[in-house]
C-alpha positions as CSV (number, residue, x, y, z in Angstrom):
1,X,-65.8,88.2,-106.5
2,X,-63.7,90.0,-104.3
3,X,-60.0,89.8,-103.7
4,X,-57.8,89.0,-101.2
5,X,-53.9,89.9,-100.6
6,X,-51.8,88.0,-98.2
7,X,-48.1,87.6,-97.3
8,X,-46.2,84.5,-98.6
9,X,-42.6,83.4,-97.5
10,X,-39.8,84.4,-100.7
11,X,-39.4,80.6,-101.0
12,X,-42.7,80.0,-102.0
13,X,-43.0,82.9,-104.4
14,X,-39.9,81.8,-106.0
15,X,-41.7,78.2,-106.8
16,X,-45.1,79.7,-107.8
17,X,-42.8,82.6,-110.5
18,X,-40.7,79.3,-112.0
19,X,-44.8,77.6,-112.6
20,X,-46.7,80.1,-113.9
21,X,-48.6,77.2,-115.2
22,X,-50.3,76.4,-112.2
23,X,-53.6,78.2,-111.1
24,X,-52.1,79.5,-108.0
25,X,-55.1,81.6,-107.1
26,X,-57.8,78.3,-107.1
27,X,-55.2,76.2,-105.3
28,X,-55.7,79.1,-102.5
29,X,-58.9,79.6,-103.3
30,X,-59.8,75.7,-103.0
31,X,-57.8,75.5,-100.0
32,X,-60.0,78.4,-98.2
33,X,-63.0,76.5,-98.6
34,X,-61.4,73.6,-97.3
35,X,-60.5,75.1,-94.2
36,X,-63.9,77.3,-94.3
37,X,-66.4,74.0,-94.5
38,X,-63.9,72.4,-91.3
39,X,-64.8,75.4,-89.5
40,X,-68.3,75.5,-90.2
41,X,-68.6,71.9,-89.4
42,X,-67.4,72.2,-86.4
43,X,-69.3,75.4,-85.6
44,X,-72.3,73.2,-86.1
45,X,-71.0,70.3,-83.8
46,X,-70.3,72.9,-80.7
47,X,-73.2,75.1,-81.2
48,X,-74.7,73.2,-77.8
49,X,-71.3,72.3,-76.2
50,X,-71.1,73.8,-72.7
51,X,-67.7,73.0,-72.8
52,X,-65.8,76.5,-71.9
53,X,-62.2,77.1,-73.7
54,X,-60.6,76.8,-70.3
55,X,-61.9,73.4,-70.1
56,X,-60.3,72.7,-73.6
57,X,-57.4,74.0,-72.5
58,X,-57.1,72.3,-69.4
59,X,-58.0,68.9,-71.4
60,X,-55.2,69.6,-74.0
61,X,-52.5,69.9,-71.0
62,X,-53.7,66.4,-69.4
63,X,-53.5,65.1,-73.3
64,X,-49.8,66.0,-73.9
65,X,-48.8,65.3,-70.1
66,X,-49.6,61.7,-70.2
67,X,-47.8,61.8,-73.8
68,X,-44.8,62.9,-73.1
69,X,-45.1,60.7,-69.7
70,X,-45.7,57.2,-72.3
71,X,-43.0,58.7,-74.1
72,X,-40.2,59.1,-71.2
73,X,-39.9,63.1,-71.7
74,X,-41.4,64.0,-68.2
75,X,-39.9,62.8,-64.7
């Protein structure tokens, strides 16, 4: 197995020192392959998208414009 370091805020390291009890490394190690199988997934549902970045882009700005217009934030 190999072995990863990483950062982690001083707040957080002070809960995981008071409970030493807890697995901390498979909590992070369950959490990666969370995140891992999401990405996979959904390298699998855009292998045949033609949709460029841009146009994802340009989609997420329509999305929040007409939220913050339902919301009353825009003029």
């Amino acid at each position: 197995m190999t072995n990863m370091t990483l950062a982690i805020p001083e707040e957080l390291h002070q809960v995981m020192k008071k409970h030493k009890e807890v697995k901390w490394s498979e909590i992070a190690r369950q959490a990666l392959w969370t995140q891992a199988r999401k990405v996979e997934l959904m390298d699998k549902i855009l292998v045949n998208s033609e949709l460029t970045e841009e146009d994802a882009e340009n989609i997420g700005h329509k999305i929040k414009q007409e939220i913050a217009k339902k919301h009353g934030l825009t003029q």
